[in-house]
VOGU-320427 format. One record per residue: x negated, y, z negated of N, C-alpha, C in turn; residue number from 1; chain; residue in one letter. Coordinates in steps of 0.001 Angstrom, whole numbers. Atoms other than C-alpha are relative to their C-alpha. Layout:
BEGIN
<node <X Y Z> <X Y Z> <X Y Z> NUM 'A' 'A'>,
...
***
This chain:
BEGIN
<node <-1022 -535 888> <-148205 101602 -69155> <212 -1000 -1140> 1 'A' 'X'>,
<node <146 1093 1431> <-148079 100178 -72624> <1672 -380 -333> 2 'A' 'X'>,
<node <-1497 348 1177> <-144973 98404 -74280> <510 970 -613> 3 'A' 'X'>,
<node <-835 -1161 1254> <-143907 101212 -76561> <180 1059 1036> 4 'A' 'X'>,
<node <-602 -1152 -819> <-144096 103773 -73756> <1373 -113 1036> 5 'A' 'X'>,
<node <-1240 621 -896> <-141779 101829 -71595> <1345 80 -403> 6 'A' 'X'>,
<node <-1245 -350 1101> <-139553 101364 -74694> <511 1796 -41> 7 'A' 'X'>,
<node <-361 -1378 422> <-139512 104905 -75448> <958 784 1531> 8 'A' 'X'>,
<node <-478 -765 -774> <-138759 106111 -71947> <987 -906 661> 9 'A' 'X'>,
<node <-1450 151 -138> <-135933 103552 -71228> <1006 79 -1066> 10 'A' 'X'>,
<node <-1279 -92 1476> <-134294 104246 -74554> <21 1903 450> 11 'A' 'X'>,
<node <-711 -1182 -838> <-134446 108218 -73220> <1163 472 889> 12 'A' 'X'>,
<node <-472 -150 -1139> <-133504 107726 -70003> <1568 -627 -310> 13 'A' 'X'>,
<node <-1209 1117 -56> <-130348 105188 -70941> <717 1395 -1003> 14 'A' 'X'>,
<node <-517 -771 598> <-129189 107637 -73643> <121 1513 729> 15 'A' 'X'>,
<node <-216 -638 -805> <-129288 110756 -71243> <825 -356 1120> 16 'A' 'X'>,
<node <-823 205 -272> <-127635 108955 -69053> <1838 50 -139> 17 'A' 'X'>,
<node <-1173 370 1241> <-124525 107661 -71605> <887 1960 -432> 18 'A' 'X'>,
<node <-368 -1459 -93> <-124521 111778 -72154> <212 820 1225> 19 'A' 'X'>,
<node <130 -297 -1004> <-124683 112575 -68872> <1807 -531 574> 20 'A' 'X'>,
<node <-1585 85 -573> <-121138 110807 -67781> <669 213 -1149> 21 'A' 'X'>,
<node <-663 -881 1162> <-119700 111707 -71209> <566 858 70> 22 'A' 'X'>,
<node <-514 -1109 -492> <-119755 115018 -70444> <374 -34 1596> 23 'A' 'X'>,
<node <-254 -424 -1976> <-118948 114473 -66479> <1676 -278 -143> 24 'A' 'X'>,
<node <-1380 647 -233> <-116222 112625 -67750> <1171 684 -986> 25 'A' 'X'>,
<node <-1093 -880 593> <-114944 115238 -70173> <226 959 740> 26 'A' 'X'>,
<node <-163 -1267 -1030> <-115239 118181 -67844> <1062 -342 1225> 27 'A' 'X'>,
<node <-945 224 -1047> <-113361 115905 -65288> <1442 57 -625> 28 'A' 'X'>,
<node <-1358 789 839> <-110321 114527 -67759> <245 1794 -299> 29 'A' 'X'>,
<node <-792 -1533 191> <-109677 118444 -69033> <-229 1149 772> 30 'A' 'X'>,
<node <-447 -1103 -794> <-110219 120218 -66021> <1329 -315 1074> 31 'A' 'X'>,
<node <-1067 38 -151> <-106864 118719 -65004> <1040 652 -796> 32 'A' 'X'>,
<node <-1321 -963 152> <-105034 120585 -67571> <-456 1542 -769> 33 'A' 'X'>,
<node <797 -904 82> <-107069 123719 -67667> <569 897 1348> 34 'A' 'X'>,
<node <-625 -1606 -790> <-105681 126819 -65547> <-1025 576 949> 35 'A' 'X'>,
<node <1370 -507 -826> <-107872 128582 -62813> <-612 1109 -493> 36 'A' 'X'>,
<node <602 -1166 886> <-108145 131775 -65289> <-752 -1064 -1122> 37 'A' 'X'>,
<node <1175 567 918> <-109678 129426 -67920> <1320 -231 -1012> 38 'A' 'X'>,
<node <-1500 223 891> <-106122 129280 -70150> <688 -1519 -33> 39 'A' 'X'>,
<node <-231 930 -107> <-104856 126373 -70812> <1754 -204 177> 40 'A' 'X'>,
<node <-1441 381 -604> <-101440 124977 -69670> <1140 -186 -1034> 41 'A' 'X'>,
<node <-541 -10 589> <-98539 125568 -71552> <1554 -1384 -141> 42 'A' 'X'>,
***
């Protein structure tokens, strides 16, 4: 495996990651004030 491929696929993998709890961690934080119909909390 060459240098640049290595590069390339831990600069993927790290940035999929980074997006990966991003969104885990927005879906967690506002499905506390999110309703079980989908409405949001008044």
């Amino acid at each position: 495996m060459e240098h640049e491929t290595l590069y390339s696929l831990a600069n993927y993998l790290g940035t999929f990651a980074m997006l990966a709890v991003l969104g885990y961690h927005f879906v967690a934080v506002n499905g506390k004030y999110m309703a079980k119909d989908g409405k949001a909390k008044a």
